[in-house]
N, CA, C and O atoms as a Tripos MOL2 file, in Angstrom:
@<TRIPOS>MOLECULE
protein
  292   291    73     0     0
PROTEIN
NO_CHARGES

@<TRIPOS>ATOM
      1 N          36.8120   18.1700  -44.2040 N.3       1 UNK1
      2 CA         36.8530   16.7310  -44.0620 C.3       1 UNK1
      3 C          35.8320   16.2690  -43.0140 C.2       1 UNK1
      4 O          35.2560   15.1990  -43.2090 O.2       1 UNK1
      5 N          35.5230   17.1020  -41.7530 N.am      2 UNK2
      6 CA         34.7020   16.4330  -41.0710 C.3       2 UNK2
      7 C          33.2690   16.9070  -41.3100 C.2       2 UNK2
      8 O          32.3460   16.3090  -40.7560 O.2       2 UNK2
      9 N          33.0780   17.7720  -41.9690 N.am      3 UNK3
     10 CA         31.8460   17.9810  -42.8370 C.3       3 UNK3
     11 C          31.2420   17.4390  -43.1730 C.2       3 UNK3
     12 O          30.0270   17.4750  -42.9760 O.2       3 UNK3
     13 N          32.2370   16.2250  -44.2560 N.am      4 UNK4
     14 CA         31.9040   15.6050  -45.3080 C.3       4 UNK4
     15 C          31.4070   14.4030  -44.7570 C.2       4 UNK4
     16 O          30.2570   14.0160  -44.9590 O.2       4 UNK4
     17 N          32.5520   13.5670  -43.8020 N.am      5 UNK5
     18 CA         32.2530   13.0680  -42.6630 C.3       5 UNK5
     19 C          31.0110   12.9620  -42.3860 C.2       5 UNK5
     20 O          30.3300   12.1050  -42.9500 O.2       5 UNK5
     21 N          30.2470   14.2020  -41.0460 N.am      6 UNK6
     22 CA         29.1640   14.3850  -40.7820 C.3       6 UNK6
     23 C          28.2500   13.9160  -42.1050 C.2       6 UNK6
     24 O          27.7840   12.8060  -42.3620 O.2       6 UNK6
     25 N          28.1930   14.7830  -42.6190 N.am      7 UNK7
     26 CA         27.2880   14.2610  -43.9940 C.3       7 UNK7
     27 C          26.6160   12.9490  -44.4010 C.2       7 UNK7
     28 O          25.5370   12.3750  -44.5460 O.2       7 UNK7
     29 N          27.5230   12.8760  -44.4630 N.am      8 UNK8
     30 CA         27.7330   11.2340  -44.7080 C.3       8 UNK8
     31 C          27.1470   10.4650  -43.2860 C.2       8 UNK8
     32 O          26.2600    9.6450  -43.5210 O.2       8 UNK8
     33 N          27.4310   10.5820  -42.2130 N.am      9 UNK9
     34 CA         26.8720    9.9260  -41.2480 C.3       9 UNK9
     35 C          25.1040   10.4720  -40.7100 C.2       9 UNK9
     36 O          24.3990    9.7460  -40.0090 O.2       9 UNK9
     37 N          24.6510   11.8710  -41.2220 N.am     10 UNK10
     38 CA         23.5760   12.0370  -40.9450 C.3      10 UNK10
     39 C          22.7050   12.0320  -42.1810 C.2      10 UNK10
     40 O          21.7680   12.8270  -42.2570 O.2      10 UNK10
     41 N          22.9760   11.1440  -43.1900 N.am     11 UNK11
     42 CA         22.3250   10.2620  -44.4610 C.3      11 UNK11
     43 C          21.7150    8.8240  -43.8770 C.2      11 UNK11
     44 O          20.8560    8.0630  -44.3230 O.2      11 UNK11
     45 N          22.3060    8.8010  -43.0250 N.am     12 UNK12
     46 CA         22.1140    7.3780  -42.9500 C.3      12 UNK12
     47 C          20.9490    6.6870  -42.1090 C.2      12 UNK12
     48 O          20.7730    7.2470  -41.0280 O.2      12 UNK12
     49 N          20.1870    5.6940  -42.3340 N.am     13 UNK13
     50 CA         18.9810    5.0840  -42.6360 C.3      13 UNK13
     51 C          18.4660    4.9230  -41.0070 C.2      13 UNK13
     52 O          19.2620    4.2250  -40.3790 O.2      13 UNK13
     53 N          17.6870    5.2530  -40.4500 N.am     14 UNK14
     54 CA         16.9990    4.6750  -38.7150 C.3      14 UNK14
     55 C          15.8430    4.0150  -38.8290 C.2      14 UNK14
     56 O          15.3220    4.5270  -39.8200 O.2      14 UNK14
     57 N          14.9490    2.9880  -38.3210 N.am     15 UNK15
     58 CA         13.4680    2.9950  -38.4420 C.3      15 UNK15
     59 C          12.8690    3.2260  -37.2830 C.2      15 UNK15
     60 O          12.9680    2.5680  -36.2480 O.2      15 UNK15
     61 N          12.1230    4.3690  -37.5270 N.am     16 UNK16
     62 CA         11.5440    5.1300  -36.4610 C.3      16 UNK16
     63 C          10.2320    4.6350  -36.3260 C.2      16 UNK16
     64 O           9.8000    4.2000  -37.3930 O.2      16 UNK16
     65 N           9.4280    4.5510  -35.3510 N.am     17 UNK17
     66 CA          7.8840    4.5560  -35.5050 C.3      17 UNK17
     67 C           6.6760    5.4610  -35.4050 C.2      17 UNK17
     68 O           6.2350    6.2940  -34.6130 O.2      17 UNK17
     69 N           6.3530    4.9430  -36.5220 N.am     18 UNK18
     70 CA          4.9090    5.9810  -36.8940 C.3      18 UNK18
     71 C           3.6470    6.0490  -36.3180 C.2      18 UNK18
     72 O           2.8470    5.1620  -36.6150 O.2      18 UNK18
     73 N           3.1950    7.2490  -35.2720 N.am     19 UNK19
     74 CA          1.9130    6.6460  -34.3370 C.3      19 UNK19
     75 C           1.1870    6.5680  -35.6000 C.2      19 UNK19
     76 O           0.5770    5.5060  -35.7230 O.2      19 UNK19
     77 N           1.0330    7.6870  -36.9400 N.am     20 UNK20
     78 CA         -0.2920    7.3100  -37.5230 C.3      20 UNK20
     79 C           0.0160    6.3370  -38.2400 C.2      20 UNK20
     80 O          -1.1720    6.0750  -38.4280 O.2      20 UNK20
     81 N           0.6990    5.3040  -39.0010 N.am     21 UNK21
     82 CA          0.5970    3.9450  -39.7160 C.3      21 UNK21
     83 C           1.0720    2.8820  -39.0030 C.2      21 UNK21
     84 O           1.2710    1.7810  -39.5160 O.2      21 UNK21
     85 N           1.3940    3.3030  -37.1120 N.am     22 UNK22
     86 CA          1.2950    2.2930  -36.4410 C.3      22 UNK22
     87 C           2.1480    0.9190  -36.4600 C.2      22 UNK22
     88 O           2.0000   -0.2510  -36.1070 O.2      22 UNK22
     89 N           3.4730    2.0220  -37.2950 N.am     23 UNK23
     90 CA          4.6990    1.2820  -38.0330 C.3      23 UNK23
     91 C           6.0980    1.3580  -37.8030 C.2      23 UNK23
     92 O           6.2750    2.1220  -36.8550 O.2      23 UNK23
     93 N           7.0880    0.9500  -38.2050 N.am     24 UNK24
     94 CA          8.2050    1.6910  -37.9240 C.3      24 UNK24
     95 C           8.6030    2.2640  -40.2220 C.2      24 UNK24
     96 O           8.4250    1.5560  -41.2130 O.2      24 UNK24
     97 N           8.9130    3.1200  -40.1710 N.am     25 UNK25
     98 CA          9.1740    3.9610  -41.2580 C.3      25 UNK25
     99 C          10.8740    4.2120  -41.4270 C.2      25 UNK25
    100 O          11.5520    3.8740  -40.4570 O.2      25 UNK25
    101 N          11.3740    4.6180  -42.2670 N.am     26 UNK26
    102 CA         12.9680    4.7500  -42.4980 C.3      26 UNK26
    103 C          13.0410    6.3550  -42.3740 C.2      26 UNK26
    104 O          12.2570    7.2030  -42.8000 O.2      26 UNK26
    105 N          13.6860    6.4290  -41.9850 N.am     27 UNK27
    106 CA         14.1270    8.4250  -41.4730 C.3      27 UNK27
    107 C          15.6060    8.6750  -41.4440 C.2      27 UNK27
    108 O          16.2110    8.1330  -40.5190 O.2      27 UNK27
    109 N          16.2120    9.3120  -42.1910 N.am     28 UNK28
    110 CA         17.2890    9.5600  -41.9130 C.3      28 UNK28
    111 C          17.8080   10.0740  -40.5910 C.2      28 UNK28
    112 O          17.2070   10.8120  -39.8100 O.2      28 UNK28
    113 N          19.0670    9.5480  -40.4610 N.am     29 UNK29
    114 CA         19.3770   10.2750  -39.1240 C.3      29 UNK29
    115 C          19.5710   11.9990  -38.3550 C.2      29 UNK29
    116 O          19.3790   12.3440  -37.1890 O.2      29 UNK29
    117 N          19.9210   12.6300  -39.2920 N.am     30 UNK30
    118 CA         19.6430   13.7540  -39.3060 C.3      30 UNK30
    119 C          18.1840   14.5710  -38.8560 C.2      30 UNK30
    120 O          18.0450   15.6700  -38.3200 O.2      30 UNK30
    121 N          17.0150   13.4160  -39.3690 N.am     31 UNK31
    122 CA         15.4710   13.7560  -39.7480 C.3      31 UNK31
    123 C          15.0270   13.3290  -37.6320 C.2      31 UNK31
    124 O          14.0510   13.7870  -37.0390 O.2      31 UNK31
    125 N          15.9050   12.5620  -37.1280 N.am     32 UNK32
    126 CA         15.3850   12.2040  -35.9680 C.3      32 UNK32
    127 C          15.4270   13.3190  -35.1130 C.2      32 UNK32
    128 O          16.1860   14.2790  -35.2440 O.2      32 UNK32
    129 N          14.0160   13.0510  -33.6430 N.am     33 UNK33
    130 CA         13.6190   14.0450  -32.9610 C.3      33 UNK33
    131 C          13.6890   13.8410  -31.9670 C.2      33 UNK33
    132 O          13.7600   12.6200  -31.8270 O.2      33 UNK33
    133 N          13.7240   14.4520  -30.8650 N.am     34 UNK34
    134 CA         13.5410   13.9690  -29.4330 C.3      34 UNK34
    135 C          12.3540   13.3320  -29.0610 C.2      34 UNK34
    136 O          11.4010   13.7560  -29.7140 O.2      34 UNK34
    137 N          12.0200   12.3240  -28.1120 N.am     35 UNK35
    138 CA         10.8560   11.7760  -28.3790 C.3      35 UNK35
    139 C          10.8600   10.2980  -29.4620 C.2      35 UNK35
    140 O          10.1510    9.3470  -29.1350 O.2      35 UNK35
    141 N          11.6500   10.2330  -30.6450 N.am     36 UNK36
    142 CA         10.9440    8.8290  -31.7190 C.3      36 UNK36
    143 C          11.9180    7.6590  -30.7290 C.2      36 UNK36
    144 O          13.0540    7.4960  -30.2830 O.2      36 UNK36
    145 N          10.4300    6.9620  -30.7770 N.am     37 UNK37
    146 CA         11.1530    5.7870  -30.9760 C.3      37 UNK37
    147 C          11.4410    5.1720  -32.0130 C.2      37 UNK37
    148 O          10.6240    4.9610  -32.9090 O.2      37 UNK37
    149 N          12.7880    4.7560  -32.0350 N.am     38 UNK38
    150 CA         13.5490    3.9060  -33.0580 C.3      38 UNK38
    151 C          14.2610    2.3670  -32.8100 C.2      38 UNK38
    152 O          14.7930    1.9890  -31.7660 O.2      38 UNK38
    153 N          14.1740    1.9160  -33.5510 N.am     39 UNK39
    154 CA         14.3910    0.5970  -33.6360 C.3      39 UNK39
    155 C          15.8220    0.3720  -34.0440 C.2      39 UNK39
    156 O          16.0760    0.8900  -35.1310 O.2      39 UNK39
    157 N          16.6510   -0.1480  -33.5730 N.am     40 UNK40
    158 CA         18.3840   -0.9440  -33.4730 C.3      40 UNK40
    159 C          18.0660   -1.8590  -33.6320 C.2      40 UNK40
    160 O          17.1440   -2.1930  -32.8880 O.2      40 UNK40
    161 N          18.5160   -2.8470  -34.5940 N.am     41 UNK41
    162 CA         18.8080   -4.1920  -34.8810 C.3      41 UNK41
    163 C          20.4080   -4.7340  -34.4950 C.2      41 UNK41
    164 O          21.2880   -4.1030  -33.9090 O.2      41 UNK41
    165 N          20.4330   -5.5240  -34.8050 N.am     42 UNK42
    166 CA         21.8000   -6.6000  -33.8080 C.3      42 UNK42
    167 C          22.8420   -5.6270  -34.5650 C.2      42 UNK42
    168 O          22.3330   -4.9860  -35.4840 O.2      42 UNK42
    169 N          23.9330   -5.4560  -34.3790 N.am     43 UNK43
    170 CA         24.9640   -5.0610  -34.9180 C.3      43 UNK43
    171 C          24.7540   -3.9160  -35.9490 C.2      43 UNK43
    172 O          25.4090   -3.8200  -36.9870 O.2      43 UNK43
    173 N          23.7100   -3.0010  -35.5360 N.am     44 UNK44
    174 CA         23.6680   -1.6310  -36.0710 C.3      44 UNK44
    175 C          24.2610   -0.2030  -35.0470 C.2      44 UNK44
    176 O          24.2690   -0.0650  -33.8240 O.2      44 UNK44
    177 N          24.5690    0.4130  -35.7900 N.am     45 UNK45
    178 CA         24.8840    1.7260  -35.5200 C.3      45 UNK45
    179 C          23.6870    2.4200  -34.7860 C.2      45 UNK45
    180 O          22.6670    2.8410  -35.3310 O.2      45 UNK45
    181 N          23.9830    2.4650  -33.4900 N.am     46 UNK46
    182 CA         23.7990    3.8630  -32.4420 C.3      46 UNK46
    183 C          23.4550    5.0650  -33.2690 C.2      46 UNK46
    184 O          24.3780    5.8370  -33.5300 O.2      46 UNK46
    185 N          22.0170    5.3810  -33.8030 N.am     47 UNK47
    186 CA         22.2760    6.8000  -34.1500 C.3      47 UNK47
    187 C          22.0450    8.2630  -33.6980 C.2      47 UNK47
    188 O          21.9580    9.4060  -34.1450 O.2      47 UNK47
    189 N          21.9900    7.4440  -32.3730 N.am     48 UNK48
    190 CA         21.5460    8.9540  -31.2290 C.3      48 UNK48
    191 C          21.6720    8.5440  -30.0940 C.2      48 UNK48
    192 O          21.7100    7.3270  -29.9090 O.2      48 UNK48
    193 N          21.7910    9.6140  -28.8210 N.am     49 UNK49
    194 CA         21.7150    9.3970  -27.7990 C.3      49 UNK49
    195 C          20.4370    8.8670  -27.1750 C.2      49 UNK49
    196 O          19.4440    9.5590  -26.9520 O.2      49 UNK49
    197 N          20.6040    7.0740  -26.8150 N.am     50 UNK50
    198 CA         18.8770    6.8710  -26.4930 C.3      50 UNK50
    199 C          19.0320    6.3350  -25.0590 C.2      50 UNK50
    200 O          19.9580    6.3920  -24.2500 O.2      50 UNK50
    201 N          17.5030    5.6630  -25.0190 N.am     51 UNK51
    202 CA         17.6640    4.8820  -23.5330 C.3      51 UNK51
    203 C          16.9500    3.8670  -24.2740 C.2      51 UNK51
    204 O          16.1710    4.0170  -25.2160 O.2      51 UNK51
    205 N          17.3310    2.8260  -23.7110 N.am     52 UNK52
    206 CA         17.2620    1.4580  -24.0960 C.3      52 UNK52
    207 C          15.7630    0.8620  -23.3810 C.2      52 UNK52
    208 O          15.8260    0.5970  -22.1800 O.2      52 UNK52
    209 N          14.4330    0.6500  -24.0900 N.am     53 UNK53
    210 CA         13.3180    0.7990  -23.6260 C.3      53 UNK53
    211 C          13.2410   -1.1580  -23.5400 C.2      53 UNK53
    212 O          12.8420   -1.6460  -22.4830 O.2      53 UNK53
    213 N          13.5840   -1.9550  -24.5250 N.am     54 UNK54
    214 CA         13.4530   -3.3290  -24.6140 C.3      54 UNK54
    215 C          14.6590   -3.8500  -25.4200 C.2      54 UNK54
    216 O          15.2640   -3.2110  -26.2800 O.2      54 UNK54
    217 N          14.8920   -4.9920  -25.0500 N.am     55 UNK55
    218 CA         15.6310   -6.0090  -25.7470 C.3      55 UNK55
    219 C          14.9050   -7.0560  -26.3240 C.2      55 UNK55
    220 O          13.8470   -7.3950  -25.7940 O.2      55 UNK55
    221 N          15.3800   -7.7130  -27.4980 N.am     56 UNK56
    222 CA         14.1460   -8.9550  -27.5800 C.3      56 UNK56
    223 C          15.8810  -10.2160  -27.4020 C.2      56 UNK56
    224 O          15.6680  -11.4100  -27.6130 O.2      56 UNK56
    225 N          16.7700   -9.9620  -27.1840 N.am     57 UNK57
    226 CA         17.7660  -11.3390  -26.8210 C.3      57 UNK57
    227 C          17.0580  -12.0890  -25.5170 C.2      57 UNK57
    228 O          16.2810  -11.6460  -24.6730 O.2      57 UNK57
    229 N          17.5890  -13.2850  -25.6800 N.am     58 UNK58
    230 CA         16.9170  -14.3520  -24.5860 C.3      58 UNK58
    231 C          17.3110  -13.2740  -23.0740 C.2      58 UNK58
    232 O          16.6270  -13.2920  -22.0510 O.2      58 UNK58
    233 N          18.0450  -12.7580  -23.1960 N.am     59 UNK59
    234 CA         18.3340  -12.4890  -21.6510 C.3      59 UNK59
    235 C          18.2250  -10.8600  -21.0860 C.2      59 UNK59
    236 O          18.6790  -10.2690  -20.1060 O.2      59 UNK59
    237 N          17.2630  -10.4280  -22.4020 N.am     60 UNK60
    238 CA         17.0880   -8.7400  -22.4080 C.3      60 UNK60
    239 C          18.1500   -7.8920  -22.0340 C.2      60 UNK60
    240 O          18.0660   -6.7940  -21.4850 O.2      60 UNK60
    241 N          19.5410   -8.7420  -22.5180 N.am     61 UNK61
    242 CA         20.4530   -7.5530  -22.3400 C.3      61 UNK61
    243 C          21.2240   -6.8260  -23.6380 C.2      61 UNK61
    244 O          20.9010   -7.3670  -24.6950 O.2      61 UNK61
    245 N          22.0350   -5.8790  -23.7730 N.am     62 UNK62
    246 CA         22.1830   -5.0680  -24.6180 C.3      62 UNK62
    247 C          23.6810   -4.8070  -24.3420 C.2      62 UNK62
    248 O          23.9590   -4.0890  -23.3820 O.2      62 UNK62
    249 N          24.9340   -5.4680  -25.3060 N.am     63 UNK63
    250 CA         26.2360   -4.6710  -25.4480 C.3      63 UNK63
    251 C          26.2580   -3.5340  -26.6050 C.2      63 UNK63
    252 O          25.6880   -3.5170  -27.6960 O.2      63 UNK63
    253 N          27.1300   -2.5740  -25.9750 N.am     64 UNK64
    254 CA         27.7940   -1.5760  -27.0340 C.3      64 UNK64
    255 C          28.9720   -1.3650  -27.2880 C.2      64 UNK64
    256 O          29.7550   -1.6130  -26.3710 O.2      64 UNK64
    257 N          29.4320   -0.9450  -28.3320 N.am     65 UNK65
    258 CA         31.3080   -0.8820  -28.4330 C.3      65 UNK65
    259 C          30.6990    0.6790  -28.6030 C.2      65 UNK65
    260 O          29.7920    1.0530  -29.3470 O.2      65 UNK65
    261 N          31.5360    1.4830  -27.6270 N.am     66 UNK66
    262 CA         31.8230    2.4380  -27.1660 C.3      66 UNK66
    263 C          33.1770    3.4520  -27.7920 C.2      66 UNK66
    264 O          33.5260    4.5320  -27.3150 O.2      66 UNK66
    265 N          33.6420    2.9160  -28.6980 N.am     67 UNK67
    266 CA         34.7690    2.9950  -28.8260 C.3      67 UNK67
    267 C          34.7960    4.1930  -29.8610 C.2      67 UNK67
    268 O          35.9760    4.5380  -29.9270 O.2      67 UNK67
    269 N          34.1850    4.8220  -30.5270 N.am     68 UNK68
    270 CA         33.7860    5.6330  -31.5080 C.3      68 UNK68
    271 C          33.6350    6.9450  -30.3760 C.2      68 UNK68
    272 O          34.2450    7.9680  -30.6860 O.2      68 UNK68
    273 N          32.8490    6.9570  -29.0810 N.am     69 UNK69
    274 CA         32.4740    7.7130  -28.5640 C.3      69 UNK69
    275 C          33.8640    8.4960  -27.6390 C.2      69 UNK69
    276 O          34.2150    9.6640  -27.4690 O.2      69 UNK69
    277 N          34.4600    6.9510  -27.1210 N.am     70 UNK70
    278 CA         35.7320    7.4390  -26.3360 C.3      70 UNK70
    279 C          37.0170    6.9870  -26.6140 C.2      70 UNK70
    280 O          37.9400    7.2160  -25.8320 O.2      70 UNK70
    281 N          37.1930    6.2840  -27.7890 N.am     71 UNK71
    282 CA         38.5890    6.2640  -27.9970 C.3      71 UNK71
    283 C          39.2520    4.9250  -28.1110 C.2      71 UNK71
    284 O          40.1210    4.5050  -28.8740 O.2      71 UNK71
    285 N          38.2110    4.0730  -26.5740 N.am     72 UNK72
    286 CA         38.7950    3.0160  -26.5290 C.3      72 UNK72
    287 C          38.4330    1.8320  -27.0230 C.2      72 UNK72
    288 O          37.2630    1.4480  -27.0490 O.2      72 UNK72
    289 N          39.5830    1.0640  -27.5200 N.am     73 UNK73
    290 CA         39.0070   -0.6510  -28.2770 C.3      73 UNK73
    291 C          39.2140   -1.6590  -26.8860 C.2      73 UNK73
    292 O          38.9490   -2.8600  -26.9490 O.2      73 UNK73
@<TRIPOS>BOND
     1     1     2 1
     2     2     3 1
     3     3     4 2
     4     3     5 am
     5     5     6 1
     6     6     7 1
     7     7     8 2
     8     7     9 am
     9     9    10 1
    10    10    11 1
    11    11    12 2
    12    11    13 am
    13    13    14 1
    14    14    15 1
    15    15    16 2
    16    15    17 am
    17    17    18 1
    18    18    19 1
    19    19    20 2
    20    19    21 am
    21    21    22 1
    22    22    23 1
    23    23    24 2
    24    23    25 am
    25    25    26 1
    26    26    27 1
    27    27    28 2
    28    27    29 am
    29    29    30 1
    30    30    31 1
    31    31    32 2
    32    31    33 am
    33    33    34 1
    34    34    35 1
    35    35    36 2
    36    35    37 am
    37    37    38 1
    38    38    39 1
    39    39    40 2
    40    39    41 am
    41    41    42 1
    42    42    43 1
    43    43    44 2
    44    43    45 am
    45    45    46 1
    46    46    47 1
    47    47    48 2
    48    47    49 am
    49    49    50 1
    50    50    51 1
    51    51    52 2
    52    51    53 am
    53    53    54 1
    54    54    55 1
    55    55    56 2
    56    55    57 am
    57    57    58 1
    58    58    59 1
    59    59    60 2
    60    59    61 am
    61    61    62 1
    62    62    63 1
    63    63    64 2
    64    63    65 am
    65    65    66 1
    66    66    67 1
    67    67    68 2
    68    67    69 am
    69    69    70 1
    70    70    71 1
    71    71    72 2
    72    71    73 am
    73    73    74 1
    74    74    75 1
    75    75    76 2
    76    75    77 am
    77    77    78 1
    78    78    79 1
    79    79    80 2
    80    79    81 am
    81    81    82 1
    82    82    83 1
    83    83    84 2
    84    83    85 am
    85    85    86 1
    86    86    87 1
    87    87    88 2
    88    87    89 am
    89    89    90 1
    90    90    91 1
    91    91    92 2
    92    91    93 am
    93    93    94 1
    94    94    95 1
    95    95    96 2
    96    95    97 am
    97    97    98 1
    98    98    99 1
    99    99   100 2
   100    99   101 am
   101   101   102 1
   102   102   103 1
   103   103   104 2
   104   103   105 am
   105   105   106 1
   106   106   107 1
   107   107   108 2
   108   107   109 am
   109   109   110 1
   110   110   111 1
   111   111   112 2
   112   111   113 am
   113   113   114 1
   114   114   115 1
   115   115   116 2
   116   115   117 am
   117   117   118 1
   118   118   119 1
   119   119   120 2
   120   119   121 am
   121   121   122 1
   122   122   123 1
   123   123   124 2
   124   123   125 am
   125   125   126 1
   126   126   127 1
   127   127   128 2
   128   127   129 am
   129   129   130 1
   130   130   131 1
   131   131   132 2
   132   131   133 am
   133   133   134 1
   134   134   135 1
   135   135   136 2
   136   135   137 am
   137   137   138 1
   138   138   139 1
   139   139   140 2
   140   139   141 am
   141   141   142 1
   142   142   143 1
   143   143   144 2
   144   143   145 am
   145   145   146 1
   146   146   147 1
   147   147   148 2
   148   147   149 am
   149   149   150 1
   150   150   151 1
   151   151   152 2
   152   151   153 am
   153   153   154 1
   154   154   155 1
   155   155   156 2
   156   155   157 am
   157   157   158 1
   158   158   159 1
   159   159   160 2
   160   159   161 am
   161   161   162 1
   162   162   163 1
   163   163   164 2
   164   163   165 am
   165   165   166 1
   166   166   167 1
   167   167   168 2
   168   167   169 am
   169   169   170 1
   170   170   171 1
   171   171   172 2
   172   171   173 am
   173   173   174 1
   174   174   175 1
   175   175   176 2
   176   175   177 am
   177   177   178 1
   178   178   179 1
   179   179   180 2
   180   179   181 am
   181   181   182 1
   182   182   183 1
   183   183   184 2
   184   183   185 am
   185   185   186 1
   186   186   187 1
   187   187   188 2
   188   187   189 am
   189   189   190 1
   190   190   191 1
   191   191   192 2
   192   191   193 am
   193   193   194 1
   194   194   195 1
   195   195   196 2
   196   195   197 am
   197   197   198 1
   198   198   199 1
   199   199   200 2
   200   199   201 am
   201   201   202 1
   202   202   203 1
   203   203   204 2
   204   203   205 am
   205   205   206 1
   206   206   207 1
   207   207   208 2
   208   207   209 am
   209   209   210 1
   210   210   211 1
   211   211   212 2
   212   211   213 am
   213   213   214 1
   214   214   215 1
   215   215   216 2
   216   215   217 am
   217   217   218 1
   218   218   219 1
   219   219   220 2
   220   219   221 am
   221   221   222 1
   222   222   223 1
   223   223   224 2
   224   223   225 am
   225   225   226 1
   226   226   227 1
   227   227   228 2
   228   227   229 am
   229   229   230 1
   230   230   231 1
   231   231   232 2
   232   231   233 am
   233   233   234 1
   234   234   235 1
   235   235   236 2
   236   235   237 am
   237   237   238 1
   238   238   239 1
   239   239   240 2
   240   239   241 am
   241   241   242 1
   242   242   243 1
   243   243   244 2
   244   243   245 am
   245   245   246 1
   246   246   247 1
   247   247   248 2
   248   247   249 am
   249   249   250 1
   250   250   251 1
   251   251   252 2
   252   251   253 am
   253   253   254 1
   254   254   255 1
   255   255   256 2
   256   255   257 am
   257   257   258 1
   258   258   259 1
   259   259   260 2
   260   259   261 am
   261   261   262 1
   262   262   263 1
   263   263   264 2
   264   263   265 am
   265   265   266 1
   266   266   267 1
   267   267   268 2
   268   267   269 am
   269   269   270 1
   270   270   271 1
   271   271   272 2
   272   271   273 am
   273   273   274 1
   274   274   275 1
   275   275   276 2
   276   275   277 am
   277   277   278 1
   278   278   279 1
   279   279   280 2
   280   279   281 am
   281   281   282 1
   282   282   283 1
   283   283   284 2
   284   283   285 am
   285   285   286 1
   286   286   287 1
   287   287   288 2
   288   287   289 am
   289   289   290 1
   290   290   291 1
   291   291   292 2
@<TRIPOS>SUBSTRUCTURE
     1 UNK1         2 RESIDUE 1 A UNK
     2 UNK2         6 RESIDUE 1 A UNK
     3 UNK3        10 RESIDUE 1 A UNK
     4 UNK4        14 RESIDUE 1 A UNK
     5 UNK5        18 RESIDUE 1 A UNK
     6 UNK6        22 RESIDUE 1 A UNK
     7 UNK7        26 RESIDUE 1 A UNK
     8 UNK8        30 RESIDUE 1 A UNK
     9 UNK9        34 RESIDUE 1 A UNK
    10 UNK10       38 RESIDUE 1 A UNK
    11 UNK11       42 RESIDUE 1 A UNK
    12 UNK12       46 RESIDUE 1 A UNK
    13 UNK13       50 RESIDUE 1 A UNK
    14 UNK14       54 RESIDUE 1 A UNK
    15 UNK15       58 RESIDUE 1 A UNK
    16 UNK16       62 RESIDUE 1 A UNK
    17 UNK17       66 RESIDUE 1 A UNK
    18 UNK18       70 RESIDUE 1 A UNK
    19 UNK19       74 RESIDUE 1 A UNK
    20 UNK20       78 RESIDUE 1 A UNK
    21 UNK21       82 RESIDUE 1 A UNK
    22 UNK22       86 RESIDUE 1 A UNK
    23 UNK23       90 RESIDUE 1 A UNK
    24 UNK24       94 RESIDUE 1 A UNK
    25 UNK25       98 RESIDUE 1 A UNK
    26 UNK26      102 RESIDUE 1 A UNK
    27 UNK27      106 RESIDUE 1 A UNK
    28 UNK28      110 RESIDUE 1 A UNK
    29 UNK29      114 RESIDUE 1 A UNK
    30 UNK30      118 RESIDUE 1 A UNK
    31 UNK31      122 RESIDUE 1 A UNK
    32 UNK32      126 RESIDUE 1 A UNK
    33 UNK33      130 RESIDUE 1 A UNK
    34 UNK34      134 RESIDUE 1 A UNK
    35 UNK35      138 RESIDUE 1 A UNK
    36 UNK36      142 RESIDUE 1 A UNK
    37 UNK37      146 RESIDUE 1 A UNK
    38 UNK38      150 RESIDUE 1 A UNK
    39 UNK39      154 RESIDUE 1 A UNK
    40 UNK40      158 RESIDUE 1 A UNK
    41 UNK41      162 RESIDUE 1 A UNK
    42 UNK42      166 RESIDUE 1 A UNK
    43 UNK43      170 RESIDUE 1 A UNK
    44 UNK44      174 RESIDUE 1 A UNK
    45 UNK45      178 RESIDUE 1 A UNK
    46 UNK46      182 RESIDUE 1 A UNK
    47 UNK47      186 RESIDUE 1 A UNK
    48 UNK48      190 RESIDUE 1 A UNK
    49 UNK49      194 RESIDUE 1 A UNK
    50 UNK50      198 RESIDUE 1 A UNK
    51 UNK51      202 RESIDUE 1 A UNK
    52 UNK52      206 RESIDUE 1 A UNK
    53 UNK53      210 RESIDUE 1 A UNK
    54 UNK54      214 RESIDUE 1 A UNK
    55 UNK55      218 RESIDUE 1 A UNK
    56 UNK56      222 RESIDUE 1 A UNK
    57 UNK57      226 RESIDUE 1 A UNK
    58 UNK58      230 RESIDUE 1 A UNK
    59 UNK59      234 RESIDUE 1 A UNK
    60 UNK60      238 RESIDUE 1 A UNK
    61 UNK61      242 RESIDUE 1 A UNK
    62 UNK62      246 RESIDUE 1 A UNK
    63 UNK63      250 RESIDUE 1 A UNK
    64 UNK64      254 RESIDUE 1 A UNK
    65 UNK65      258 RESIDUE 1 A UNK
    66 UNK66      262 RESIDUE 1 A UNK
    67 UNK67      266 RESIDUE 1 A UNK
    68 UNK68      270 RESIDUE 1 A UNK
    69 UNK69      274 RESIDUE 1 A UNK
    70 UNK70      278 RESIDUE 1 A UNK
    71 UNK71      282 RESIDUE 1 A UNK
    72 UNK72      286 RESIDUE 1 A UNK
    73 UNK73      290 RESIDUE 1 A UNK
């Protein structure tokens, strides 16, 4: 079950950027490396452990629900 789980969660879609087309590209999550930068849009899924390089909200800040990671709502 948590296999299947996993599976299923490292299918799923990131846009990473490409130094050579100078782009961001779709990569599965699984396919990500240490090093890409990737792009989060408003109310997307966290798909790795990152550090938060920019915000574009008026006030460059950034919430997360945490709650997947530790339990709590």
């Amino acid at each position: 079950k948590r296999w299947r789980s996993d599976s299923y969660i490292n299918k799923q879609i990131a846009e990473v950027y490409d130094k050579t087309s100078k782009s961001f590209i779709e990569c599965k999550w699984e396919d990500l490396n240490v090093g890409n930068v990737v792009r989060v849009r408003a109310d997307q899924v966290v798909p790795a452990d990152i550090l938060l390089l920019a915000s574009s909200s008026c006030e460059s800040t950034c919430y997360l629900d945490t709650a997947a990671i530790d339990g709590e709502t």
